[in-house]
N, C-alpha and C positions, 0 to 999 in steps of 0.2 A: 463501443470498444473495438480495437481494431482486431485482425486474422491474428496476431501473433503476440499480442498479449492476455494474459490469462489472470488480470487480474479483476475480483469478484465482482459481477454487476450490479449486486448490492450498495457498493461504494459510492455510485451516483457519477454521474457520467463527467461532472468540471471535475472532481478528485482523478478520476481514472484518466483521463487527458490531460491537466498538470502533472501528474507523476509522471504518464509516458513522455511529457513535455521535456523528463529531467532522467529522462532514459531507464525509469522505471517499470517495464512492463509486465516481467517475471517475477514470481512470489520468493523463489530465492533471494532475489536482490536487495530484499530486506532484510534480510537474517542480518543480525547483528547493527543496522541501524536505530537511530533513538525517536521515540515521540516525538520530542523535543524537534529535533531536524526536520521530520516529517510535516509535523504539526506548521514550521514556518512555510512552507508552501501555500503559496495561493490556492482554495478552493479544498484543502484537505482540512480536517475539524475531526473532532474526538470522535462523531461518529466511524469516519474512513478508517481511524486506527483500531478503533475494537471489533471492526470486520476484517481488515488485518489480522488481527490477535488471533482472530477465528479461524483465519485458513492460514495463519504458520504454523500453530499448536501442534494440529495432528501430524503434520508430517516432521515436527520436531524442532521446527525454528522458532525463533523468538527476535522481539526487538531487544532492543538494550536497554537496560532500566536509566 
């Protein structure tokens, strides 16, 4: 994971580099994106998204159904 993303190390390291691949490295920046979208990314799978789910919850974000 690089210095300036914060997204979970849980998520497994090809997910957290495709996403920051697609300028995703901040947990805000999902708020309001869909599974669906996510999901079409190389290397992201259901797992990546319900550690997602896990670290927008508490602070109030969510994806989009």
């Amino acid at each position: 994971m690089t210095a300036e993303s914060e997204l979970p190390a849980a998520m497994g390291k090809v997910a957290r580099r495709e996403l920051a691949l697609h300028g995703l490295t901040r947990l805000e920046q999902f708020d309001g994106r869909s599974a669906k979208e996510l999901l079409a990314i190389h290397g992201v799978g259901p797992k990546a998204i319900r550690i997602l789910r896990e670290h927008l919850e508490p602070e109030g974000r969510h994806l989009a159904p």
